[in-house]
C-alpha positions, -999 to 999 in steps of 0.1 A, spaced: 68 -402 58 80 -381 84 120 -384 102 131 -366 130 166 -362 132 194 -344 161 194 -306 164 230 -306 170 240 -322 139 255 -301 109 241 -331 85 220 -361 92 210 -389 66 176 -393 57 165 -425 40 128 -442 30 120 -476 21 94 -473 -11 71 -507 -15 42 -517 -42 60 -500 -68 54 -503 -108 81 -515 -128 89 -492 -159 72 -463 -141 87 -430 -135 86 -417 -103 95 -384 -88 101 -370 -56 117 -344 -31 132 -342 4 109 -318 28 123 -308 58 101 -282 85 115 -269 120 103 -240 142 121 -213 116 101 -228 82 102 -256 55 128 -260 28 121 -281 0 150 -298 -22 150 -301 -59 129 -325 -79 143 -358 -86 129 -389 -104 137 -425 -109 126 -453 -133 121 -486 -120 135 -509 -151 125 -546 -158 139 -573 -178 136 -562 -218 108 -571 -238 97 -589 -271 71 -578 -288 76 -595 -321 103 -611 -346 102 -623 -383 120 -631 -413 120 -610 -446 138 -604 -479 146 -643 -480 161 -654 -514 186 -685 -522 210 -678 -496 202 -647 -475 175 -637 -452 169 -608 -427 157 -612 -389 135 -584 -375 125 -578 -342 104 -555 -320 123 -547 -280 116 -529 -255 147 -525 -230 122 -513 -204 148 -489 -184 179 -510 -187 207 -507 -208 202 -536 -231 219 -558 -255 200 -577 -283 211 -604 -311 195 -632 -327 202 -671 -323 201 -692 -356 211 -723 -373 203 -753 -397 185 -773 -365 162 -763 -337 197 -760 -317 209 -732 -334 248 -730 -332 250 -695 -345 246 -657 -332 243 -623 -347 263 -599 -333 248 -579 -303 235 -544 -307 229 -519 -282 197 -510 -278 196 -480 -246 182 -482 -219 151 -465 -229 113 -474 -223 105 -471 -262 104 -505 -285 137 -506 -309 140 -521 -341 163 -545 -344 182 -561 -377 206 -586 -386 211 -600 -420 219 -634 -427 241 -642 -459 258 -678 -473 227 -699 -464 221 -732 -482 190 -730 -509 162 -748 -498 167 -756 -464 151 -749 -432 168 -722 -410 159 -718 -370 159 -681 -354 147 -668 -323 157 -629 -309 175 -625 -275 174 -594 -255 192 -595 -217 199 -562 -193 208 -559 -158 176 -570 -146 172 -605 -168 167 -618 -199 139 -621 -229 140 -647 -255 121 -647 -284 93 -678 -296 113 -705 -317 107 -698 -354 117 -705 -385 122 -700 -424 126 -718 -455 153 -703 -486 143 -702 -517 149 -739 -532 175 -739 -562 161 -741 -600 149 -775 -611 153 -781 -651 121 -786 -669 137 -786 -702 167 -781 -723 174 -783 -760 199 -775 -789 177 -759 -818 179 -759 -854 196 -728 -863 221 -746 -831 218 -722 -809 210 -734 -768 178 -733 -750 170 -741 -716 136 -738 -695 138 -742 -657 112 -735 -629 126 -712 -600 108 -686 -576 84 -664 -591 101 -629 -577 136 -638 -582 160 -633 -611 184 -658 -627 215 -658 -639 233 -682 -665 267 -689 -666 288 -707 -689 321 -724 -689 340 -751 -706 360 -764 -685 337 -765 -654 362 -740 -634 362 -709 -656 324 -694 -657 312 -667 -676 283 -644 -669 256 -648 -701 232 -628 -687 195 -634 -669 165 -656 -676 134 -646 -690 103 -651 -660 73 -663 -672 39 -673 -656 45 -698 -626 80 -690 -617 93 -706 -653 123 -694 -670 137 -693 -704 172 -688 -721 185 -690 -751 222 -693 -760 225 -680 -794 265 -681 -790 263 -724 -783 274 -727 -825 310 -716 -813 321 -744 -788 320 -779 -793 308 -785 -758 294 -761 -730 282 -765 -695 258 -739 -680 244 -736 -644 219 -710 -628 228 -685 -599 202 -668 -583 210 -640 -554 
């Protein structure tokens, strides 16, 4: 594109309308400018067209009892972008991560946010949100399941009177048993033994020395 522009001026803007450009696409370009005496040439200059930030994937990993943590896969395609995940007990959510930064850069970033306090057993929502100047990217609905608490396959006081219990919990997991007597106090006894399909042994050799015990099972 060519401008022609007064002789008598000392400076005289020069602007250029650019159409059927790619978004997230550098581009460079210079000013020209030629008269009777010669051509001068500026500097090299670039720009990056950006476009609203992009998902390429999200899951959930390390999910025990009560934790979980969301991964995703974003691209802020030029734009300084923020990114956080939406979660919750129902397909409504209710509940964010908080945001992380991302750039403004046309590489994908890894995003984490780890999720603690969840019930065992139940259903949780998630999708990833990504959102820069340009517009906003939300992730598919998705969802996991926690690990469901331990179920009691069998308990029994043996003949020497020490405690046994046998419970069924998740295979990759480890157990803890607790104690107490009064049902407020609890006492760390130590972990389970696994076994084949997720079942679990303990035996409380120290039951002889109370009268009556309660025990319970933590897992992490």
């Amino acid at each position: 594109m060519l401008a022609n522009f007064c002789t008598n001026a000392a400076y005289a803007p020069i602007s250029a309308t650019l159409t059927g450009l790619t978004s997230v696409t550098v581009y460079y370009w210079r000013l020209v400018a030629t008269n009777s005496v010669g051509v001068t040439t500026s500097a090299d200059q670039s720009f990056l067209l950006p476009e609203a930030p992009l998902i390429l994937w999200q899951t959930a990993t390390n999910i025990t009892a009560s934790k979980a943590t969301l991964t995703a896969l974003v691209n802020p395609r030029g734009a300084a972008t923020l990114a956080f995940f939406e979660w919750g007990l129902t397909p409504g959510y209710g509940n964010t991560t908080a945001g992380t930064n991302i750039g403004s850069g046309t590489n994908t970033v890894l995003v984490n946010a780890a999720l603690a306090n969840l019930p065992a057993g139940r259903i949780c929502y998630y999708r990833m949100v990504a959102f820069n100047g340009v517009g906003s990217a939300f992730g598919a609905a998705a969802f996991f399941q926690t690990v469901p608490p331990p179920r009691f396959a069998d308990f029994a006081t043996q003949p020497d009177g020490a405690f046994q219990m046998q419970f069924t919990g998740a295979s990759n997991l480890a157990y803890e048993v607790q104690a107490s007597t009064n049902l407020i106090n609890w006492t760390v006894l130590g972990n389970a033994a696994s076994s084949t399909n997720g079942l679990y042994l303990y035996l409380d050799s120290d039951a002889t020395n109370y009268s009556f015990r309660f025990y319970r099972v933590s897992s992490p």
